[in-house]
C-alpha positions as CSV (number, residue, x, y, z in Angstrom):
1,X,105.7,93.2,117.6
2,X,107.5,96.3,116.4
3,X,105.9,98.6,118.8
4,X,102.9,100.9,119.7
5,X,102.3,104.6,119.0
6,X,101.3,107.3,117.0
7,X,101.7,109.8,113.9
8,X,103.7,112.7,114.4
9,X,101.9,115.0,112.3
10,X,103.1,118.9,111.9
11,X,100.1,119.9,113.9
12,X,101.5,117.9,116.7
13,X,105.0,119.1,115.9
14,X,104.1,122.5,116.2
15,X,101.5,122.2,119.5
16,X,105.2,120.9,121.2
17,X,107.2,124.0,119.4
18,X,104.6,126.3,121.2
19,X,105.0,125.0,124.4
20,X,108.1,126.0,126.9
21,X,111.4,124.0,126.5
22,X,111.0,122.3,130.0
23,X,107.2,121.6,129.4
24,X,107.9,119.9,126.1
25,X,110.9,118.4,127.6
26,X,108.5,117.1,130.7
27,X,106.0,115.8,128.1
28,X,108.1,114.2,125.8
29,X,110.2,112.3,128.3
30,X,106.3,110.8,129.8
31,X,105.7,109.7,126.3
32,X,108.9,108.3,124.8
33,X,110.8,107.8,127.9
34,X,111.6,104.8,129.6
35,X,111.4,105.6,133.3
36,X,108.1,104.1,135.5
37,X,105.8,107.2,134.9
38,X,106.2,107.6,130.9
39,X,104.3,105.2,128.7
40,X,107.6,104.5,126.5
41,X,105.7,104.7,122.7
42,X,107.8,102.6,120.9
43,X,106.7,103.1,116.9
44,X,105.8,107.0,114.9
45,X,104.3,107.5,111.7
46,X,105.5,110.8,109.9
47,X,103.9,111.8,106.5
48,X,106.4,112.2,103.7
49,X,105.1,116.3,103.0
50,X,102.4,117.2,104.1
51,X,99.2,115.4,105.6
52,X,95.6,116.5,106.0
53,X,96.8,117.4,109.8
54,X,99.3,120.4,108.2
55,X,98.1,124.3,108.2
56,X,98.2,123.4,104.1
57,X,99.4,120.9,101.4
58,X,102.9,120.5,100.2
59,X,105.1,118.6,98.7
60,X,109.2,118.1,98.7
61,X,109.2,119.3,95.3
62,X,106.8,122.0,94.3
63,X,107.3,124.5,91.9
64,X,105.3,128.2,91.0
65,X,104.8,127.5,87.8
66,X,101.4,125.3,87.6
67,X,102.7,124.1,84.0
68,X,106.4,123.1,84.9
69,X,107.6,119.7,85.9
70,X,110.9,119.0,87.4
71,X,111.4,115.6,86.1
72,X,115.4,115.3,87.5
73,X,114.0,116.5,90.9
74,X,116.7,119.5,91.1
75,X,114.1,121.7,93.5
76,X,114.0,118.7,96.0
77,X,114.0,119.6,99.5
78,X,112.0,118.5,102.8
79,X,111.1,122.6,103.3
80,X,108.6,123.3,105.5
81,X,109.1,119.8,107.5
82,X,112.9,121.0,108.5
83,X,111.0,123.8,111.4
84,X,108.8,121.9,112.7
85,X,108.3,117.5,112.5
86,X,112.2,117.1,111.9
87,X,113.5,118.9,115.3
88,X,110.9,117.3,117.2
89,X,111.4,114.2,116.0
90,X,115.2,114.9,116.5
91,X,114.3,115.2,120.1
92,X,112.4,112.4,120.7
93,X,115.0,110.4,119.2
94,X,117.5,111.5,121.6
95,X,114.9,110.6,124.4
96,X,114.4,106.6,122.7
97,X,116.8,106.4,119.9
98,X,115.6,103.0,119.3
99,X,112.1,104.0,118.2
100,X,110.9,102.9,115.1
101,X,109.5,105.1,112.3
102,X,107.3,104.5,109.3
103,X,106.3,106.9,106.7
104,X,103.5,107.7,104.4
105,X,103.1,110.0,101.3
106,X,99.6,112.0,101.0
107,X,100.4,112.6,97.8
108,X,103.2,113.0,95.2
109,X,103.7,116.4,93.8
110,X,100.9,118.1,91.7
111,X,102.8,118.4,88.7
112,X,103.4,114.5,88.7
113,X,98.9,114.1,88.7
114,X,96.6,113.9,85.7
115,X,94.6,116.7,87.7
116,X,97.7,118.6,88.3
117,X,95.9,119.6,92.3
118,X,97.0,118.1,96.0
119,X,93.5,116.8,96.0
120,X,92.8,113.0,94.4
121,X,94.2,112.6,90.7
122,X,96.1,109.9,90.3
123,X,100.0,109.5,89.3
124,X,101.3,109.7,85.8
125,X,102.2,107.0,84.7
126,X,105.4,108.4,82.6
127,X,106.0,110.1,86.2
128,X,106.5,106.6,87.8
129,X,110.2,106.1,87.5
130,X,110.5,110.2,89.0
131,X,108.0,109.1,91.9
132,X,110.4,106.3,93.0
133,X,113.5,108.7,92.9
134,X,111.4,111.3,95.1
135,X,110.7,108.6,97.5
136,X,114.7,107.4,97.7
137,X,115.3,111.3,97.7
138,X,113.3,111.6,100.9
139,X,115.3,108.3,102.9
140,X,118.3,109.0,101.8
141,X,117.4,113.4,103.4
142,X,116.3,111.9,106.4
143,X,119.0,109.5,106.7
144,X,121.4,112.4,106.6
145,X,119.9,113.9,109.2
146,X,120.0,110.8,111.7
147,X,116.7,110.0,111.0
148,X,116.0,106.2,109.8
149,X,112.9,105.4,108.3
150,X,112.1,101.9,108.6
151,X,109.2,101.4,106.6
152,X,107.3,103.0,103.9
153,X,103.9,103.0,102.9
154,X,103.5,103.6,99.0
155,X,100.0,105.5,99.6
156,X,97.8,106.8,102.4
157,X,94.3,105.9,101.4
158,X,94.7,104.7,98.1
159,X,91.1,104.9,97.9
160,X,90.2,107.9,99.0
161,X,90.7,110.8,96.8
162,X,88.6,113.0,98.9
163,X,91.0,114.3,101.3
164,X,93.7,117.1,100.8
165,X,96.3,116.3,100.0
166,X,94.7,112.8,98.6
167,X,95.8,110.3,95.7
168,X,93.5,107.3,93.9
169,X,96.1,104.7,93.3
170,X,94.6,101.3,92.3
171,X,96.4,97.8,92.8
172,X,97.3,97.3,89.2
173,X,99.2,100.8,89.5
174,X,100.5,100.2,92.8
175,X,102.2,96.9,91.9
176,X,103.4,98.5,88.4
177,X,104.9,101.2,90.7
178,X,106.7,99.0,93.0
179,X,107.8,96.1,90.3
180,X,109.2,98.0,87.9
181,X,110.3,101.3,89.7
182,X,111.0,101.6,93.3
183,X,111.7,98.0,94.5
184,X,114.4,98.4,91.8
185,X,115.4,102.3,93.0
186,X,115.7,100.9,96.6
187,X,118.2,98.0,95.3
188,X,120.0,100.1,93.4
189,X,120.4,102.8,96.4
190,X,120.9,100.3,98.7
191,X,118.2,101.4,100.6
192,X,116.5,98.3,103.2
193,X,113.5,100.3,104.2
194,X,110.4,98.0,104.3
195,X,107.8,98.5,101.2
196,X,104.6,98.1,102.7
197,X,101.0,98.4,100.5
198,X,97.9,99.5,101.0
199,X,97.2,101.7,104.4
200,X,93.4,101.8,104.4
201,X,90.4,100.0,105.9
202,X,89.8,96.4,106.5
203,X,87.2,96.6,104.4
204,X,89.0,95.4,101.2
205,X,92.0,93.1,102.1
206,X,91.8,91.7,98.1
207,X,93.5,95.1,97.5
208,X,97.1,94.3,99.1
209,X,96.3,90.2,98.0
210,X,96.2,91.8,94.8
211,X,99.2,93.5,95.1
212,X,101.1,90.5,96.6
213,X,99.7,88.4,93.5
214,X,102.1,90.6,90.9
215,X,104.9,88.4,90.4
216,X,107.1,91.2,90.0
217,X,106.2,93.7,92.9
218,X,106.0,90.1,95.3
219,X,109.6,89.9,96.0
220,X,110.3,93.5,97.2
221,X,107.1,93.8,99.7
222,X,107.1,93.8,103.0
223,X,103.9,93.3,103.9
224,X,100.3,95.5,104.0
225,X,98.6,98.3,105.9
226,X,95.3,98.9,107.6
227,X,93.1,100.7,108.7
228,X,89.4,100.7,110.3
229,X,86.9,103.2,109.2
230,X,85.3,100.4,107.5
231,X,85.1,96.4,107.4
232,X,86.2,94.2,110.4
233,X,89.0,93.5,112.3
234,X,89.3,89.7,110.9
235,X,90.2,91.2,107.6
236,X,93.9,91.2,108.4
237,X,93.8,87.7,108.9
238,X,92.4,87.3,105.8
239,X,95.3,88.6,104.3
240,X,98.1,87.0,106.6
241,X,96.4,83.7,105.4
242,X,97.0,84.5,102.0
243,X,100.6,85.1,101.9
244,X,101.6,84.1,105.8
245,X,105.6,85.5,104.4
246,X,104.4,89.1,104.4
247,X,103.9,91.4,107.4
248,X,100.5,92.9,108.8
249,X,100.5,96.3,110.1
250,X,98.0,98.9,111.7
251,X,99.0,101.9,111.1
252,X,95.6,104.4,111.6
253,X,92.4,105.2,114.0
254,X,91.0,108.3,114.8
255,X,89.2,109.6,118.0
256,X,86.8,112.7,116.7
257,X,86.5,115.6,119.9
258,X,85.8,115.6,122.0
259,X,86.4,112.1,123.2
260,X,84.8,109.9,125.5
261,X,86.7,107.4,127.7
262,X,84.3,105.2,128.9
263,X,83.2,105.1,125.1
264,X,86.4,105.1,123.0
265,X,88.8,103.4,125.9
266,X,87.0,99.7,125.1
267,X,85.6,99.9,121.3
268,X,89.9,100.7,120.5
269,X,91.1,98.3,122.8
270,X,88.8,95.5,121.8
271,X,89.4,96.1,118.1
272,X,93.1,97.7,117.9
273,X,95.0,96.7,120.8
274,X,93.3,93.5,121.3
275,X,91.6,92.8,117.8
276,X,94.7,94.0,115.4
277,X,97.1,92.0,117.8
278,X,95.3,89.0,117.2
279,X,95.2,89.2,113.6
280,X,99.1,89.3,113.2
281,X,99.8,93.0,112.9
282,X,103.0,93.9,114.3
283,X,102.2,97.5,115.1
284,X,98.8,99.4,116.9
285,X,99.0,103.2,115.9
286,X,96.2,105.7,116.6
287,X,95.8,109.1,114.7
288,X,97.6,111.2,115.8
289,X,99.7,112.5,118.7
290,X,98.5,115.9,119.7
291,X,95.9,118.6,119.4
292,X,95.3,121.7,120.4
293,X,91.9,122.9,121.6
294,X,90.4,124.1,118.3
295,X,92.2,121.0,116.4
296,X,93.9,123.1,114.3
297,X,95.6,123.2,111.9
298,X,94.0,120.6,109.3
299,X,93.8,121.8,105.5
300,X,91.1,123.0,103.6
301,X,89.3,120.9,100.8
302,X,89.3,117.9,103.3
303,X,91.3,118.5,106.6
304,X,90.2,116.8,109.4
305,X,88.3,119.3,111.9
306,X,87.6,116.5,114.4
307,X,90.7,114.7,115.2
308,X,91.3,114.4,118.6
309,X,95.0,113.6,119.4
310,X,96.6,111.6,122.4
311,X,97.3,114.5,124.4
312,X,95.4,117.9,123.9
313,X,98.4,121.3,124.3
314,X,97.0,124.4,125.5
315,X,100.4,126.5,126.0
316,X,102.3,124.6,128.7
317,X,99.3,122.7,129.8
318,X,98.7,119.1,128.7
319,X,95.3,117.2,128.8
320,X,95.5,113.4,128.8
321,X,93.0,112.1,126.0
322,X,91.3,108.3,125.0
323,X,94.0,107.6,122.8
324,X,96.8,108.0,125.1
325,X,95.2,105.5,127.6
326,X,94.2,103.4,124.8
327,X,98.2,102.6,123.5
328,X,99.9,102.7,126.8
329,X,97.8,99.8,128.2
330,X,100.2,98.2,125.5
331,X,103.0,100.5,124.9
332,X,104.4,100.6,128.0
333,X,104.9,97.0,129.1
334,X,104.9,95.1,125.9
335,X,108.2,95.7,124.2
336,X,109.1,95.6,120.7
337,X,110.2,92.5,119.8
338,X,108.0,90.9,121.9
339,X,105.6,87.9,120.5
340,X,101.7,87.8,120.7
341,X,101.0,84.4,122.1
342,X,97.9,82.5,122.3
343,X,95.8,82.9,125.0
344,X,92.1,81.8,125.3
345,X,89.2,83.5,124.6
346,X,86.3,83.9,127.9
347,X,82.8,85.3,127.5
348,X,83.1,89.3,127.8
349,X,86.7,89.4,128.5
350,X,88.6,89.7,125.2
351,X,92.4,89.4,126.0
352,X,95.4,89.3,124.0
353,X,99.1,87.4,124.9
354,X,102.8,88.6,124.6
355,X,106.2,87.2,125.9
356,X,108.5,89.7,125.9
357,X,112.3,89.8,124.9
358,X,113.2,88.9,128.7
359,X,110.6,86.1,128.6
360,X,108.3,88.2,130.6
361,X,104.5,87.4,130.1
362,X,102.2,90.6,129.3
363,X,98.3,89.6,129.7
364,X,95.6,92.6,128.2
365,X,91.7,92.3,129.4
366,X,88.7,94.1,128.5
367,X,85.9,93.3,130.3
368,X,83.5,94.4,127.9
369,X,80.3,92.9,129.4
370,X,78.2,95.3,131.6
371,X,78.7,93.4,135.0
372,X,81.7,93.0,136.7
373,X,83.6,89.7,136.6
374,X,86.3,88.3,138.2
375,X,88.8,85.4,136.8
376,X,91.6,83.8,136.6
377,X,95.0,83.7,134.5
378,X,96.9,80.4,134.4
379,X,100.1,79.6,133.2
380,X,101.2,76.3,133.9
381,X,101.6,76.3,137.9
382,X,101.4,80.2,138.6
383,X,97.7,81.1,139.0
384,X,96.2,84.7,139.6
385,X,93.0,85.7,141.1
386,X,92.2,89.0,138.9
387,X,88.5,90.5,138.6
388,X,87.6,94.1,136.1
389,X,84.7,96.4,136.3
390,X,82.1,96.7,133.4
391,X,84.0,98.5,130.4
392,X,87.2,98.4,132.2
393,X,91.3,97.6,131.3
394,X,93.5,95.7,133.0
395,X,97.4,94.3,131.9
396,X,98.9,92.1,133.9
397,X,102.7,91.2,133.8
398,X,105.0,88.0,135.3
């Protein structure tokens, strides 16, 4: 496992901004520390420019004029991302320098798109080889600033053009992109961030198996992306079958406001925490990390209005929501590094398995029947009497 989190989006960058130094300091330290209160979050997602989540699209590398293109990339900067996601994230790092970070791109920049807009398009194809150079552009930025990324996910949503900012990349493209143009660019740089495809639902793993079929985009991918607004959990496994050498990861879920514990607390487990676990991903991240009371700011043309983060920020106050309950069942005793193990499956108690770096076991229950039930856990001579309440999460450790 390489750890349990969130996206830090610049709506939840700038909710922390707003609040007092000590608050934000306070609420930080519960989320990313490592002391017995906080809930120690282990893995972020950032966008690479703007996401649906920021007050409005940008890119690293817009320009005024609608009918200019900037195909050496001299106007390059990370802008607006420099007040707001990069000294957050600066702090959080100094809170668990070891936390992993992955990054997504909305979109590339407009003048780079057949439709020339934020919103859907697609990319150029004589734009390809400036796309990749963006991309190395933006690890090499963040780099300088102490910031590692990781991983990188080629698209958010390939296939969903609807959103703003938004981009329809098909597999052929996407394996063009990477085979011939930044798999190459990251050699050449030197750079050792993971390339990983896809990012969308479950309900089409031959996307990434078509990816992973290209002979030439193959060697330089790390693995594939999900999410699950649409197909089934099992899906992942689906994939991990096909090419068992390449990483699984889930990287997005959404709880729309206002949230419901007792609804959203065992659907996420069951499918995310439990159900992603067990089909090989290496990460559980929901969407996103804060809000404020009128979820603001989301962009127009597609924002999302509804998206309920972890915690809610109301000036210094802080409201514990679904999702943060939901991760730090996990996040805070299952360590990255750790290993899912197997563990059996019981009538209305779906469970998942870890051992831990220190060879610590890590047991997660849902009892997702609607009568209470008592059981047992086993492990060779150590036997526990444990029992859960009708929709209710337990996690056990030894």
């Amino acid at each position: 496992m390489d750890g349990f989190g969130f996206t830090l989006s610049q709506g939840s960058a700038k909710h922390l901004l707003g609040m007092s130094k000590e608050a934000r300091a306070e609420i930080l330290q519960e989320l990313f520390g490592n002391g017995e209160n906080d809930i120690r979050i282990s893995y972020l997602r950032l966008s690479v420019a703007a996401s649906d989540l920021n007050e409005y699209p940008f890119s690293y590398n817009d320009l005024e004029d609608s009918l200019a293109t900037d195909p050496n990339l001299t106007q390059f900067s990370l802008g607006p991302d420099t007040l707001d996601v990069i000294p957050v994230l600066k702090q959080i790092l100094k809170i668990n320098p070891n936390i992993k970070l992955m990054a997504s791109p909305w979109s590339p920049p407009a003048w780079m798109k057949d439709n020339k807009d934020t919103r859907g398009g697609s990319l150029l194809e004589e734009y390809e080889g400036t796309y990749a150079c963006y991309l190395v552009n933006y690890i090499q930025a963040m780099k300088e600033l102490g910031i590692e990324i990781d991983a990188l996910t080629i698209q958010n949503e390939p296939l969903h053009p609807g959103n703003n900012p938004s981009l329809l990349m098909l597999p052929e493209q996407l394996a063009r992109f990477i085979g011939l143009h930044l798999g190459p660019a990251f050699e050449e740089n030197g750079i050792k961030t993971k390339i990983v495809v896809y990012d969308h639902n479950a309900d089409r793993p031959d996307y990434p198996i078509a990816v992973l079929r290209d002979t030439l985009a193959n060697p330089f991918i790390d693995g594939s992306a999900f999410h699950l607004y649409g197909g089934e959990i099992e899906a992942l496994s689906e994939v991990h079958q096909a090419f068992p050498d390449k990483n699984i990861y889930f990287t997005e879920q959404w709880i729309g406001a206002p949230g419901s514990l007792e609804g959203d607390m065992p659907w996420h487990v069951k499918n995310l925490i439990i159900g992603a676990s067990r089909n090989w991903a290496k990460t559980v991240l929901e969407w996103n990390l804060t809000s404020n009371p009128e979820l603001t700011p989301f962009t127009d043309r597609g924002g999302c209005d509804r998206c309920l983060g972890a915690v809610t920020i109301d000036g210094d106050s802080v409201t514990r929501n679904p999702a943060y309950y939901i991760i730090a069942h996990a996040s805070k005793f299952v360590d990255p590094g750790s290993v899912r193990v197997d563990s059996n499956p019981l009538d209305g108690l779906a469970n998942v398995a870890f051992v831990r770096p220190d060879r610590k076991k890590v047991l997660i229950v849902l009892n997702e029947s609607d009568e209470a039930k008592s059981f047992k856990i086993q492990e060779k001579e150590k036997i526990f009497e444990a029992a859960l309440n009708p929709g209710a999460v337990g996690t056990w450790i030894w």
